[in-house]
N, C-alpha and C positions, 0 to 999 in steps of 0.2 A: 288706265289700269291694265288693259289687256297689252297694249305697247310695251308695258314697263316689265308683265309676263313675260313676253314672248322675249324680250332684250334678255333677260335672265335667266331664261330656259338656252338660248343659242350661249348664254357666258358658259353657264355649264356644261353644255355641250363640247366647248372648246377646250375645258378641263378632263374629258374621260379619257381613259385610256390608261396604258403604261402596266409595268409589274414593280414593283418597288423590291429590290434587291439589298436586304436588310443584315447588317451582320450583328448578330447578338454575342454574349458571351457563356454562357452557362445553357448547355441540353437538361433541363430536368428530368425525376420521373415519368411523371405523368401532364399531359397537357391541363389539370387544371389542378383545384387543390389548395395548400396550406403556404407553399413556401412561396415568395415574392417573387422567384424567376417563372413559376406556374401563373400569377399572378399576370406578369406581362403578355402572354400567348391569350390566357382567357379574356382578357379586358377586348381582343380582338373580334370574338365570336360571340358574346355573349351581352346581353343587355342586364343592367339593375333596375330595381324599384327605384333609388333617385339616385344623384350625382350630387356632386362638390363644388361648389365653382372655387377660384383659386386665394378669394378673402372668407372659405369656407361656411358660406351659405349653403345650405343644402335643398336642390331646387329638382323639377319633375324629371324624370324620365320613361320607365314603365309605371309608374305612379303619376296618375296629372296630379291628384290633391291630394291632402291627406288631412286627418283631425286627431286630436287628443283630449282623451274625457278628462274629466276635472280632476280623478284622480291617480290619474298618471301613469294607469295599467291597461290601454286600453286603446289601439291605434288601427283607424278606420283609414285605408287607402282606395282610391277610386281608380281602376286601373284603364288604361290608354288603350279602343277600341279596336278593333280588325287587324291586332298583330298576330303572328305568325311563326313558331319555330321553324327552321331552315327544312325539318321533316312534315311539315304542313299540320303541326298538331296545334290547337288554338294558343295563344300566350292570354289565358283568364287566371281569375281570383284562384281556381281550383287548382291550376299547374304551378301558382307561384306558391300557394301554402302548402303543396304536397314537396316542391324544391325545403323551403323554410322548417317544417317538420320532419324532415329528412337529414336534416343538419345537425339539429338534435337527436336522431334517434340514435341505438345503437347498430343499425346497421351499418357495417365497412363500405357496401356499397353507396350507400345517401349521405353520409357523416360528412358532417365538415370540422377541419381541425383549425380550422380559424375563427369560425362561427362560432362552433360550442364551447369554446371557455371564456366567451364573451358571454353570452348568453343565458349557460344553462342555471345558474342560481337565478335567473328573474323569468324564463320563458316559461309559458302553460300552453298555450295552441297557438296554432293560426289556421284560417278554415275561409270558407269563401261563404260568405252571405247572402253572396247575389252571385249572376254571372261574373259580374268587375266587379263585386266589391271585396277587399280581402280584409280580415280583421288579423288584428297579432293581438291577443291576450297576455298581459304576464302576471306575474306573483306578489313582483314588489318593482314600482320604478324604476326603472335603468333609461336616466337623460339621454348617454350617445347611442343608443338603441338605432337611430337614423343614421348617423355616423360610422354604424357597423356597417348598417346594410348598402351604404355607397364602396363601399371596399372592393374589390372589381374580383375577389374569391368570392364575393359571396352572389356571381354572377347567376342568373337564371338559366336552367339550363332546362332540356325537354323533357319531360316523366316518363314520356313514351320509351328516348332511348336510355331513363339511367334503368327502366326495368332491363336492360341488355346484361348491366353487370361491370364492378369497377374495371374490370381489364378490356370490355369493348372502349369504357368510356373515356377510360387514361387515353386509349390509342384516337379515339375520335369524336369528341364529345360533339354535341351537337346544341346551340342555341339559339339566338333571334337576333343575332349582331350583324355586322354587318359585312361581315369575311366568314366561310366557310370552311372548316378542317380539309382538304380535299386528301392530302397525304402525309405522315410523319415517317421522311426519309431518315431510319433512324443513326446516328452519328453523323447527320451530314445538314437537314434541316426541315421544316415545317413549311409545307404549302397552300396557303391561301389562297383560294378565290371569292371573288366580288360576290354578294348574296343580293339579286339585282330585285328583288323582290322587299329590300329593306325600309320599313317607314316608321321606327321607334326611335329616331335618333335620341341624346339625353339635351337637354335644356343649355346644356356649354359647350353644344355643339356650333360648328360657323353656317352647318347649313343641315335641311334637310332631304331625304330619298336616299336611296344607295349612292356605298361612294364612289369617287373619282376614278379613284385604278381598278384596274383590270385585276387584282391581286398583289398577293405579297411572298417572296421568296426571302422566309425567315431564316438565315443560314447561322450555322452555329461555330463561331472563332474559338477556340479556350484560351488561345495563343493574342496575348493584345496586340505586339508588332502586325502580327497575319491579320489581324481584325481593321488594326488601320489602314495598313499597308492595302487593302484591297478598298478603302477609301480612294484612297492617293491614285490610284490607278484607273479610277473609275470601274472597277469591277462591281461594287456597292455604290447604293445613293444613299445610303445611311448607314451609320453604325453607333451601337453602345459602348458607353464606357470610356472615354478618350483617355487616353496613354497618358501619366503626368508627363513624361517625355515629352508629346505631342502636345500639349494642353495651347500654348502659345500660337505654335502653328496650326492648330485648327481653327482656332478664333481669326486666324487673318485669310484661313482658303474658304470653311465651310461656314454655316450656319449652326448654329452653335446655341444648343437648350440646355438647362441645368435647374435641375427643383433640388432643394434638403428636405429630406423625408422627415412625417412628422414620428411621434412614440419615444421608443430609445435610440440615441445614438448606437454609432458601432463601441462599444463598452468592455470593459474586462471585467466580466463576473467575476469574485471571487469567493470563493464556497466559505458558506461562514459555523459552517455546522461539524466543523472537527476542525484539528489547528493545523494550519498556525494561526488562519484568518478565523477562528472563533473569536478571536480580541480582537476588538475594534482598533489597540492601539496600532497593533501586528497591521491591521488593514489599510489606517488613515499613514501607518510608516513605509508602503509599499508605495502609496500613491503620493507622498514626497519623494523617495529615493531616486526616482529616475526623471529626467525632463523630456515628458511626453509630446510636451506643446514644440520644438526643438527637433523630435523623435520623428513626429509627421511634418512638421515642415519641410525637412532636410529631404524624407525621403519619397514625398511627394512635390518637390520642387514647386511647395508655394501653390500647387495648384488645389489643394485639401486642406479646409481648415480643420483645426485642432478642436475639441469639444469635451472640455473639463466640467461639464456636466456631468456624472455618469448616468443622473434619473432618465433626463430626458432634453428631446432634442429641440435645438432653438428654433424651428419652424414650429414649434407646438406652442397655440395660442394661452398656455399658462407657464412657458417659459423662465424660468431668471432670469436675466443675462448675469446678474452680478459673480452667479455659480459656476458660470460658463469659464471663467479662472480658477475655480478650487484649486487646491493641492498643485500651487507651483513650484517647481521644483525647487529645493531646498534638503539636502544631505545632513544638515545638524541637526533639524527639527527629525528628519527619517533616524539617526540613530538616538537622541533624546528618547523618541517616543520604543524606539525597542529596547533600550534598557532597562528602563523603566516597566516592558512588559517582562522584564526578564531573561532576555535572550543576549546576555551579556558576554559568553566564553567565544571564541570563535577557532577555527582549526586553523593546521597550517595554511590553509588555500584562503583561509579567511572567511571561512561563512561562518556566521554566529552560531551557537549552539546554545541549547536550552531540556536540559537534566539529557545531557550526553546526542542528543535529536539534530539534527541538524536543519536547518531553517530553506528546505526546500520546497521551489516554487515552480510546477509544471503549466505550460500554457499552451490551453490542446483551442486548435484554431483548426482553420481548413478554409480552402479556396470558394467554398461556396459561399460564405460571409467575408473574407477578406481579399482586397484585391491585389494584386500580385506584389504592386510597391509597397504593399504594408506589413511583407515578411520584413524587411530592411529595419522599421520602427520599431518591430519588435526586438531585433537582435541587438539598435541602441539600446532598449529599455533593457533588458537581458545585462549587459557591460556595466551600464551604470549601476544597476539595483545590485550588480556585485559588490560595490564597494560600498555599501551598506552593508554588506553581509546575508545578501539573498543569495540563495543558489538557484537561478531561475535556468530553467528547463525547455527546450520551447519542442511540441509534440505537433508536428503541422500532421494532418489527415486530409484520403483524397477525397470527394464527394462521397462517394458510394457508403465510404465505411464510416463518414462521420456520421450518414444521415443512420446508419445500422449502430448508432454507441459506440463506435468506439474512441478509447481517449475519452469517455464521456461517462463511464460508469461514477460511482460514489467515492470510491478510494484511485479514480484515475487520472486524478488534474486538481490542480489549485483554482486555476487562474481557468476561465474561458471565454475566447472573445466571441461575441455575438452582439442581434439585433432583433426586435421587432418592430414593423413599423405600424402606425396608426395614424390617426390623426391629432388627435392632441395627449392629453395625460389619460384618457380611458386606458392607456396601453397598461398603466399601475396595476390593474388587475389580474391583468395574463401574470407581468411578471415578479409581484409582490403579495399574492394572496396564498397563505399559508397552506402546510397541511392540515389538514378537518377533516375530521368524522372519518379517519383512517382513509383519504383520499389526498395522496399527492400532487403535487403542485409540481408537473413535469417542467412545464416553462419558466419556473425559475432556478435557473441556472445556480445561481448565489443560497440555494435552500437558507435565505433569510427569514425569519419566522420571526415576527413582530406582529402580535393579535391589535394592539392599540393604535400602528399605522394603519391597520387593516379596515380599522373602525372608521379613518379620518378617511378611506380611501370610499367605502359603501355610503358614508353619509355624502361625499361630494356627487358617485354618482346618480344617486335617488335625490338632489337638489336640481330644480330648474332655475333658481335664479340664478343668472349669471354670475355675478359678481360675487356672490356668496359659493356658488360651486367654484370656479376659480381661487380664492381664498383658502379652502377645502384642500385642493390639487397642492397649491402653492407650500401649506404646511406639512404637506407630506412629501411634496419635491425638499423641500428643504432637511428633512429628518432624514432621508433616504441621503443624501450629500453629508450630511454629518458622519451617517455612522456606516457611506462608505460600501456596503454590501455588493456595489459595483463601481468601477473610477472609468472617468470619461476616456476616450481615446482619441474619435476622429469624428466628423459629423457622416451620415450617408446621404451619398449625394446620387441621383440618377442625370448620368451626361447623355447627350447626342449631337452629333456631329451628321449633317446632312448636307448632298449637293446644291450649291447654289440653284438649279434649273428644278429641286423637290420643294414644292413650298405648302406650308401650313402643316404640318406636321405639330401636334402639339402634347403636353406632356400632364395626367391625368392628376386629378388631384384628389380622388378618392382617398388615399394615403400614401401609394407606395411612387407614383411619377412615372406612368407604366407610358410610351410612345403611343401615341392615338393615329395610326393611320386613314381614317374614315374619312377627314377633310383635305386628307393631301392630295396634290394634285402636279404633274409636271407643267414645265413653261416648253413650248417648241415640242419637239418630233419626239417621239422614247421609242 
């Protein structure tokens, strides 16, 4: 036994070292937070209560165990001894239910905007019982309650520094992971170093103690050619997102990772709460008129599948596939169904018209949800829905001012393409639960308001049993396809392209498929 140690202490050994020189795409606001590019920086520094493994088991990580009382509101976690935030403050039951109640409060500085609309109709506390023990109390049931909390936003982070205040913590948040914020070089990249004191790894980890490298040089490309391009040159040992260009050639130089995120696909919302897409006909005739499936192929050269789902996405284990073809394209059935809505005069240019209105259709997108070859699909969809008699519009916006509305107001867009990801159909919630009690429902794009999906959607997730919550999911993924209030587009995929001499590098499955650098390691000299 001590042989077998010590042979595996000198392996490891042989693994440290190196900086990993990473090229990402998208600088977010802030280093941690709501949106999925925040998502991939935090999953770095920060530890969760549990993990995911990749057939979505959900197994220990700052949590060794956990229980659930009989009646479903009541979850007792046992937290993993002598850990440590990177500021030397303890990691107990106290600092993770002060993170968890901070999620829901309404402080800007604690708030979490991915936690709290999962959350806030079933949470009541969470408080420390013991030193490690943590309890989470809620109101009513909520099954993926575990599911939320492997989400890598809803990382733990230190109480000590968020008393600092949201603008220290944007700039350097501080948690128990296993890379350290050292610097955010801003427009240029993110400096990690090794946190050599690291002993929480999560349960889908390959090994445990701090990791391999010496750090990580997160550089930020906007430019995909410049992002490969510093592949190819060896100036990076990794990079996000490969080129549909590139997709072939990278599969024959580098090593080469790809998850489909689970929740929504990348989708085209269409607002259903003034017309033209108040009629469902108006709506199920926008998503024959054009060939979408055609639309991404062509201009992701094959390398993007197509996802005529609009609910949700085919990694999410309550899936269709059969939905996954809806609304193929078909131009007789698209003006069948708008005549019949009324939209029968059309002008000289040819757009239909309906009591003198003309049948316009704006589609406010932006770079931070879609990826650059998938302006291309839109301007097929745009050509083709013409000869239907759509006047389709298309409203691209840059980061900044999409995430500030704009393009995004009430009267500013038909059509909007977006995503969120999850892990299975919990995502229904964010983006299908009404307005109530004079409180809007910012996350759904489509302001579809259907009280009796809403009903199918709360009884599935307060059900534990499987097969019955799935059934649940499944009648409401299906209602949601019928009447349309978003048509599918493209699946989301998270790529990585890495040098042959980086190995183990692997890709998270909390929800989003965030690069796990903790187990990577070079082969030879770095």
């Amino acid at each position: 036994m001590t042989a077998a140690l010590a042979q595996e202490g000198l392996a490891d050994s042989a693994k440290r070292g190196g900086i990993i020189r990473y090229g990402h795409f998208q600088e977010p606001p802030c280093l941690f937070g709501g949106w999925v590019q925040q998502w991939y920086l935090q999953r770095q520094y920060s530890d969760n209560l549990v993990a995911r493994t990749q057939d979505g088991q959900i197994v220990p990580w700052l949590a060794t165990s956990w229980t659930i009382s009989d009646d479903k509101k009541t979850y007792t976690f046992e937290i993993k001894p002598n850990v440590k935030f990177t500021d030397g403050t303890p990691v107990d039951a106290q600092a993770i239910a002060d993170n968890i109640n901070g999620w829901l409060s309404e402080s800007p500085d604690l708030r979490n905007p991915t936690a709290a609309p999962y959350l806030t109709d079933s949470f009541e506390s969470a408080s420390a019982i013991a030193p490690l023990t943590l309890r989470i109390t809620l109101r009513t049931p909520f099954q993926p309650l575990v599911n939320v909390l492997a989400q890598s936003s809803q990382g733990i982070l230190s109480p000590t520094e968020l008393k600092r205040g949201l603008a220290a913590n944007c700039e350097k948040p501080v948690g128990s992971g296993p890379f350290i914020v050292e610097k955010w070089n801003h427009g240029k990249d993110v400096i990690f170093r090794r946190n050599p004191d690291y002993n929480s790894a999560p349960a889908t980890a390959k090994h445990q103690g701090p990791a391999y490298v010496d750090g990580i040089d997160w550089k930020f490309f906007p430019d995909q050619t410049v992002r490969y391009g510093a592949l190819l040159t060896g100036e990076s040992d990794a990079a996000y997102d490969i080129p549909a260009v590139a997709w072939k050639d990278a599969n024959s130089r580098f090593t080469v990772l790809r998850h489909i995120t689970g929740g929504t696909p990348l989708r085209l919302a269409l607002y259903s709460a003034r017309p033209p897409f108040d009629d469902v006909l108006v709506r199920q005739a926008f998503a024959y008129a054009a060939d979408r499936k055609a639309a991404i192929e062509s201009s992701f050269l094959g390398s993007l599948p197509f996802e005529g789902n609009g609910a949700l996405s085919q990694s999410s284990p309550e899936y269709i596939r059969e939905l996954g073809q809806s609304y193929p394209y078909d131009l007789g059935k698209a003006n069948q169904l708008l005549d019949r809505a009324g939209w029968t005069a059309r002008n000289a240019e040819g757009i239909r018209l309906k009591n003198g209105k003309p049948l316009l259709v704006r589609i406010s997108y932006s770079s931070s949800f879609l990826k650059p070859d998938g302006e291309q699909a839109l301007q097929v969809i745009q050509q083709q829905a013409k000869v239907a008699g759509f006047d389709v519009r298309l409203q691209p916006t840059n980061q900044a001012d999409f995430f500030a509305g704009r393009n995004l107001g009430p009267n500013d867009y038909e059509v909007a393409l977006l995503y969120w990801v999850a892990h299975g159909a919990e995502i229904f919630r964010i983006s299908w639960k009404p307005d109530l009690n004079g409180q809007l429902n910012r996350f759904n794009p489509s302001r579809y308001q259907d009280l009796a999906l809403w009903d199918v959607i709360q009884k599935a997730e307060q059900s534990f049993d499987g097969a019955e919550r799935a059934a649940l999911y499944q009648q409401a993924e299906r209602k949601l396809v019928e009447n349309a209030p978003a048509v599918g587009f493209a699946v989301l995929d998270v790529t990585l392209a890495a040098q042959p001499n980086l190995k183990d590098i692997w890709l998270d499955r909390g929800s989003v498929g965030e690069p796990v650098f903790y187990d990577a390691y070079f082969t030879g000299k770095k």
